[in-house]
N, C-alpha and C positions, 0 to 999 in steps of 0.2 A: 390370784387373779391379776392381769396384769395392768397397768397405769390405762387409764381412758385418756386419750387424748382431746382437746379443745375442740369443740363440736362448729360448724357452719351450716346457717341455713343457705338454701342457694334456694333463689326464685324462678323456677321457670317450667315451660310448658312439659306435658307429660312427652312428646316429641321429642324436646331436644334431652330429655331427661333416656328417653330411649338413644338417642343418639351417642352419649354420653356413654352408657350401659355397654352398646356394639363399641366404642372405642377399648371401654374396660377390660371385655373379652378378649380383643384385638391383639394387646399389649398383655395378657393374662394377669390383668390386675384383677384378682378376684378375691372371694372370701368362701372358700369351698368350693362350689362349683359354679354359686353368684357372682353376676359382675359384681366390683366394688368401688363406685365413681372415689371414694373418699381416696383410695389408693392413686387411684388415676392423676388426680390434684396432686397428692403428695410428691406422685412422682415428675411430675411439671413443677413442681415449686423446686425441687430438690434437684432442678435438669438435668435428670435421669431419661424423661422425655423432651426434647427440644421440638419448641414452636415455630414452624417455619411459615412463611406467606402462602399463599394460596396461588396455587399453580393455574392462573385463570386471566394471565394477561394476551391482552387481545392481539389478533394478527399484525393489527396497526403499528401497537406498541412494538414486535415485534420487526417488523421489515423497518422503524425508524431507527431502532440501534443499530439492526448490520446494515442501514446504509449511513450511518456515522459509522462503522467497523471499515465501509469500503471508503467513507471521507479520509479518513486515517490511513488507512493504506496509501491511496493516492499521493499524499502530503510527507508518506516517509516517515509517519511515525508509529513505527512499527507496535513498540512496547503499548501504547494505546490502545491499538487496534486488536492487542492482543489481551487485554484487559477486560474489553467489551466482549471480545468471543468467549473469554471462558464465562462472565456472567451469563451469556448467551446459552452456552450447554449446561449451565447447572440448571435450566428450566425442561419441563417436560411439556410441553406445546410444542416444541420446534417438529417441523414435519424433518419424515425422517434423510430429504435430498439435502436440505439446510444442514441438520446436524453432519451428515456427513461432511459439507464442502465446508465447515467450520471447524470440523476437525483434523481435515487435511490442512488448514489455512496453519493452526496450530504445529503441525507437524512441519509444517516447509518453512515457519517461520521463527519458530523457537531454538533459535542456535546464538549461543551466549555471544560470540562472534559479530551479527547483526544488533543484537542491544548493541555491542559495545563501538559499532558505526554511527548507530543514531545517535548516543553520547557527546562522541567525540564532535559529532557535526554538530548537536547543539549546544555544547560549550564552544565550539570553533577553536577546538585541539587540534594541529599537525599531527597524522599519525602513518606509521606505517601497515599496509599491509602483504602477504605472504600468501599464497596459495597455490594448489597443482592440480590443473584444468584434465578434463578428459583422456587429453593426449600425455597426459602423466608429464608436462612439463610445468614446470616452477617459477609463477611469476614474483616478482618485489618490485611494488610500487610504495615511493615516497607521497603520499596524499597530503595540499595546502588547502584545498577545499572542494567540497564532496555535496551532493543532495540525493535523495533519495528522488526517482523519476518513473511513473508508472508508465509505459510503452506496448500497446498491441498485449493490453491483458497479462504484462508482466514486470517483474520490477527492474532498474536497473542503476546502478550508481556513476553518472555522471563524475567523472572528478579531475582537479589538474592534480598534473603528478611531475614529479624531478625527470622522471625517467622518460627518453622520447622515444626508445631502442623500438623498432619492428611496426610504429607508428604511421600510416598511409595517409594523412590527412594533410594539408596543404600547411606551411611554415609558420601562417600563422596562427594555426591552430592546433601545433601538431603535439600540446603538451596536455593533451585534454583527452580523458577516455573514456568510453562508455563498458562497463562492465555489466553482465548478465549477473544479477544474485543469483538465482535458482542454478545455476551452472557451478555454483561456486559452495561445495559441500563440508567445508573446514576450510578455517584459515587462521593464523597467526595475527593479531591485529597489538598495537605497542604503541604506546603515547611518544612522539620525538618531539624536538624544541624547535624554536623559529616561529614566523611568523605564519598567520593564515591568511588567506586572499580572500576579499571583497567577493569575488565571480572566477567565472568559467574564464579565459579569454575569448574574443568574441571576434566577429570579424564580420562588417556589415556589406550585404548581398543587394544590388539593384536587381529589381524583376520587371518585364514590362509582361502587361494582361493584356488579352485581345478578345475580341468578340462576345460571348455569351459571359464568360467569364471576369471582364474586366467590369460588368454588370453585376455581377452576382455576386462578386468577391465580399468576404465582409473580415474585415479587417481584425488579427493574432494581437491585440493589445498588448499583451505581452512581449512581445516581438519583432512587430512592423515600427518602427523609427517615422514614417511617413507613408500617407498613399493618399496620392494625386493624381488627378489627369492633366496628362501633359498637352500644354498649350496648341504647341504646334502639331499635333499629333493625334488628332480628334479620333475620339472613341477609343485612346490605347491609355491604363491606366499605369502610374509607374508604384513600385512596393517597393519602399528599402526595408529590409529586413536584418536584424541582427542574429548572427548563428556561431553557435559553437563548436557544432560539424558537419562535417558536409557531406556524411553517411547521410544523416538521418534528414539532413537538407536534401538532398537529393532524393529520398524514398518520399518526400511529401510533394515534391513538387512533379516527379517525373509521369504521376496521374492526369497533371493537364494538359499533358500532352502538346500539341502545338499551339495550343492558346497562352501559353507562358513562356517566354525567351528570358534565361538569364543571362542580362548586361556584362554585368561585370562584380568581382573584378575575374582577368581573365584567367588564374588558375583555379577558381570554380568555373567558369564556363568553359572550361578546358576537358574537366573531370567529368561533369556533365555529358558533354561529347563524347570523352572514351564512351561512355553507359551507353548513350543511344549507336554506337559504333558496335558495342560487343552484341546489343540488343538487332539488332538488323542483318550482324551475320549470323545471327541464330535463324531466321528466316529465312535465309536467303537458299533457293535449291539446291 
């Protein structure tokens, strides 16, 4: 006959005692063809079976993590946001469009490549990178400093680079680029020496606002240097704005259409021109 093992009384309802039982089945801890709770324990103590939480958190708790997963993305940090999505799918609550868009987020964002941009940006490392876009050409850029930037539901790395070659943006800003991540499928990335910069170089834009708009306007903290209404100039308000390119200057402001004139200086309000130039002989019969 074999050793008795150390017996336990357990207190509880005839219920959970059945409950207990349907687990034992479950996992075929049995004793013949009887459930056998005693095994059941055993094999919980012995974690043979692991106890995991109960799959019963609420939609709330849900949509507050993946909108700290989409705070983290915004802010460029990736590895974060990639943190919270996998907690995110090891639950089984997620409706099944979330698990999806959470697992493509995983797929277009896990490239050792991007860790090793966010790194470098957050230790504020010089680094180089290397890549061959679409058109199967080969770029090398020298990067002093970098941010990750979310744009029209996409991500994209702002950065100054050595390199000026093939650059359309006005002199003094022409060491500054915005690069597409999702466009960019592999790359080479390499720690280099030297120093890294403060910013972007910047170059500050006068704007004057007219009508509806010089009313409604509400002020890019991040960005506007000043906004006033000019004395002599009743009802027209002035914006100086700081920018680092004058792509994406231009794609914000060329909406207000004639309620926004910019000033100066005059190779932005130059560049400006060609746009409404090429934009009007698109219309024209």
């Amino acid at each position: 006959m074999g050793r008795r093992g150390q017996s336990v009384t357990l207190s509880i309802s005839d219920r959970d005692k059945a409950l207990l039982e349907a687990l034992a089945l479950e996992y075929d801890m049995t004793w013949g063809e009887r459930p056998n709770i005693s095994k059941l324990v055993e094999a919980i103590a012995r974690k043979d079976l692991k106890i995991a939480p109960n799959h019963d958190w609420p939609p709330e708790r849900i949509q507050a993590l993946n909108q700290a997963r989409m705070s983290l993305v915004d802010s460029g940090k990736i590895a974060d946001a990639i943190t919270i999505t996998q907690l995110l799918c090891s639950r089984s609550e997620l409706t099944l469009p979330l698990r999806n868009e959470l697992e493509q987020f995983v797929i277009g964002h896990v490239h050792p490549w991007r860790i090793d941009i966010e790194r470098y940006i957050n230790r504020q490392q010089p680094f180089q990178l290397s890549y061959q876009d679409a058109r199967d050409i080969i770029w090398h850029f020298t990067i002093r400093h970098a941010r990750i930037v979310p744009r029209d539901e996409r991500q994209y790395l702002d950065c100054w680079c050595e390199e000026t070659e093939g650059s359309q943006d006005v002199p003094e800003l022409i060491h500054n680029r915005t690069l597409r991540l999702d466009r960019i499928t592999d790359a080479a990335i390499s720690a280099i020496k030297g120093p890294w910069h403060n910013d972007l170089d910047t170059l500050n834009v006068e704007m004057h606002l007219y009508e509806g708009l010089a009313f409604a306007y509400r002020s890019k903290k991040s960005r506007d240097i000043s906004v006033e209404w000019l004395p002599d100039k009743p009802q027209v308000r002035q914006v100086i704005r700081q920018i680092t390119s004058t792509f994406w200057f231009i794609r914000e402001v060329l909406p207000y259409g004639g309620d926004c004139e910019v000033i100066g200086p005059e190779s932005v309000r130059e560049k400006i021109h060609s746009e409404i130039q090429a934009l009007y002989h698109c219309y024209q019969d």
